[in-house]
Backbone as CSV, one residue per row, in Angstrom:
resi,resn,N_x,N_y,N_z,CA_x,CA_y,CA_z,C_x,C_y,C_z
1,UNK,-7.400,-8.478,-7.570,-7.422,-8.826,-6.171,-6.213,-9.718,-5.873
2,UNK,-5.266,-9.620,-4.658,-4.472,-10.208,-4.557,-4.691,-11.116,-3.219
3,UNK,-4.460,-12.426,-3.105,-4.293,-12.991,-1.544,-3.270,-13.314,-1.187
4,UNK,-3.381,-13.421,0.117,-2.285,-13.585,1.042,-1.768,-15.555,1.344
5,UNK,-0.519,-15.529,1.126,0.034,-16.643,0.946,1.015,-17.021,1.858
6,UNK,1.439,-17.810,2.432,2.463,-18.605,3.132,3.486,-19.382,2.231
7,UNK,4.866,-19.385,2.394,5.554,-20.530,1.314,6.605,-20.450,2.424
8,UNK,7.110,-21.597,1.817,8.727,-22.386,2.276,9.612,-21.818,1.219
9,UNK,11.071,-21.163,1.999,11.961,-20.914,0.951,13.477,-21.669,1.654
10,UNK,13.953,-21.381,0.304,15.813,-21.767,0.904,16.097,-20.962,1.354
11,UNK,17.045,-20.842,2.431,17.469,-19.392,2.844,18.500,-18.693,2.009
12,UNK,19.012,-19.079,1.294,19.842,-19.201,-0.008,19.164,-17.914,-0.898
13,UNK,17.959,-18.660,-1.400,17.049,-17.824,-1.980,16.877,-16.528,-1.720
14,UNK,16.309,-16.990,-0.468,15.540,-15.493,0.220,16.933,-14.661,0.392
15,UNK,18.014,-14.983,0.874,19.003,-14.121,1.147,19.330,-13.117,-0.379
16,UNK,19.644,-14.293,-1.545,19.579,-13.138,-2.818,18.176,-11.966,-3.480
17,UNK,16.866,-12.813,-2.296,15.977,-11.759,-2.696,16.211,-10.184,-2.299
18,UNK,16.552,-10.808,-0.974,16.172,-9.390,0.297,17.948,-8.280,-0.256
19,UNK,18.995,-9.101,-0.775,19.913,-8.481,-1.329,19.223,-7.284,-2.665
20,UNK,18.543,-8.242,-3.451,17.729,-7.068,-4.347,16.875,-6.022,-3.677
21,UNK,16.455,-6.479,-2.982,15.062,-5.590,-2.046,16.115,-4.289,-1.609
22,UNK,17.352,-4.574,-1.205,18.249,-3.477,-1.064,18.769,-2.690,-1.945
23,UNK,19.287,-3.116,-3.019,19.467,-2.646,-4.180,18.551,-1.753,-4.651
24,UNK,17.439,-1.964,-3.926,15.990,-1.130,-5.192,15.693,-1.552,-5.994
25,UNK,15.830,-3.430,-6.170,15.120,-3.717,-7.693,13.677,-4.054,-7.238
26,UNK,13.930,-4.821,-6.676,12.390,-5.442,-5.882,11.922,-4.374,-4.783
27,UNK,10.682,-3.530,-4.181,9.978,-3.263,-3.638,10.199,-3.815,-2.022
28,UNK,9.486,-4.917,-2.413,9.665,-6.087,-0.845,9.355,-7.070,-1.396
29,UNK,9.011,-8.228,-0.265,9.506,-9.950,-1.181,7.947,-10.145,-1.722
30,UNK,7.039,-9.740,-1.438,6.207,-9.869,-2.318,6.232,-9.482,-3.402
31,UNK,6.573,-8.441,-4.136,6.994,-7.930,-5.354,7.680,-8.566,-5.931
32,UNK,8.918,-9.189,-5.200,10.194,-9.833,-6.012,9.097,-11.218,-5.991
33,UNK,8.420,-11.717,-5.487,8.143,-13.334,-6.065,7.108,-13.082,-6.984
34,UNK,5.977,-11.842,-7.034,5.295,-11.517,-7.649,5.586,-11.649,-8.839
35,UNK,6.994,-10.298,-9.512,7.374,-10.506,-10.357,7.993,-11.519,-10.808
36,UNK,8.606,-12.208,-10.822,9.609,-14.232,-10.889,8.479,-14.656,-11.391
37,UNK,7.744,-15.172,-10.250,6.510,-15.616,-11.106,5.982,-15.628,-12.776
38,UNK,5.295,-14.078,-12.698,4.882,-13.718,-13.711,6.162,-13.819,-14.633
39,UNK,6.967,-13.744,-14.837,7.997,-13.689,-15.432,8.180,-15.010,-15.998
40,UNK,8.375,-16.050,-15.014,8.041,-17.423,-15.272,6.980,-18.047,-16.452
41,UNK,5.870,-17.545,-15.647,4.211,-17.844,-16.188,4.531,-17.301,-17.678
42,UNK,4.851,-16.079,-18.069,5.255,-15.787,-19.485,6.031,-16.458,-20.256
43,UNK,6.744,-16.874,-19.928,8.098,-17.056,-20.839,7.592,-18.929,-21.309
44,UNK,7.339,-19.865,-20.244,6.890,-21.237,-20.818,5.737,-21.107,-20.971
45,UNK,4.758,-19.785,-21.266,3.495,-19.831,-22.155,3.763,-19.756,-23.525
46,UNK,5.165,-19.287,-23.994,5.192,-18.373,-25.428,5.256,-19.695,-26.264
């Protein structure tokens, strides 16, 4: 189950997201923070 969230970004940020979102790496910006995240959450669990 997924919920729906609100956040504050840099526009900095978001500008290199929505650049991927064009590219075709990311889906849309939920996907791209989706994945970061998890990506995150993995890597300082190991």
């Amino acid at each position: 189950m997924k919920e729906r969230i609100t956040i504050t970004i840099d526009n900095e940020l978001l500008k290199w997201v929505d650049k991927k979102i064009e590219k075709k790496i990311f889906a849309n910006r939920s996907h791209a923070f989706e994945y970061l995240v998890k990506r995150e959450m993995e890597k300082t669990e190991k």
